[in-house]
C-alpha positions in Angstrom: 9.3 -45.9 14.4 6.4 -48.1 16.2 7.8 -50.9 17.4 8.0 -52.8 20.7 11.2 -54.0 20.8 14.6 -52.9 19.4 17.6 -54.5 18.7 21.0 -53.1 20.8 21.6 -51.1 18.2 18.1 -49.6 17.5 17.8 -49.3 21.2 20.9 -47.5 20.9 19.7 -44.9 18.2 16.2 -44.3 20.0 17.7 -43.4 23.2 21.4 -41.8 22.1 22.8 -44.3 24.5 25.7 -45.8 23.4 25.6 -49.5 22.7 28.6 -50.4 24.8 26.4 -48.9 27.8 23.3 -51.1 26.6 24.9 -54.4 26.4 26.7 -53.2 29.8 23.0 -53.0 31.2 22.1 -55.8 29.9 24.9 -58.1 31.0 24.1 -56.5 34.5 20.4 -57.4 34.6 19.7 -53.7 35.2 18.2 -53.6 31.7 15.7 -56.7 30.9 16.2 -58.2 27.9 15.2 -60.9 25.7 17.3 -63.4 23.6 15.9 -64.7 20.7 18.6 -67.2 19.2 21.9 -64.9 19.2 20.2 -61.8 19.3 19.2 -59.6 21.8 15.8 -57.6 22.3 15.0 -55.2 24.6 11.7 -54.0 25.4 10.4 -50.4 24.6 8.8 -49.4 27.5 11.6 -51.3 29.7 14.4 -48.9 27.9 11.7 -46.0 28.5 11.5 -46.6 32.2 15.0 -47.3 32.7 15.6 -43.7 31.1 13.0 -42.3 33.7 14.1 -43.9 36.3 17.4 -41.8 35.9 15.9 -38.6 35.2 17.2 -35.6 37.3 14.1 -33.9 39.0 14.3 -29.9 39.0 13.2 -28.2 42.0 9.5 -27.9 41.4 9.2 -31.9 40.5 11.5 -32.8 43.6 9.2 -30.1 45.4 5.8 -31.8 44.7 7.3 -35.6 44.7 8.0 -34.6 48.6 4.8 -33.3 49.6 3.2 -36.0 48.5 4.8 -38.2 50.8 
């Protein structure tokens, strides 16, 4: 599956997050989206980030990330 955006529910499927959660995101502006007519798009690497973004660290990553500062 190459694609830039997904639909809710593709979105849904690529990430095994459920699409109640998405279009929760969504309606909260903490997931960009697009809206093409009545449907909604969402952005690969904006679905990819948001995932990151709440990623638990283990010790070592936590470890490094404060060094750094």
């Amino acid at each position: 599956m190459n694609r830039e955006y997904f639909s809710v529910r593709t979105a849904s499927e690529y990430s095994s997050l459920s699409q109640r959660l998405l279009y929760r995101l969504v309606q909260e502006r903490t997931l960009k989206s697009y809206r093409v007519r009545s449907k909604i798009l969402i952005k690969k690497s904006d679905l990819e980030a948001l995932i990151i973004q709440g990623s638990v660290m283990n010790k070592d990553e936590l470890r490094e990330k404060l060094q750094k500062r």
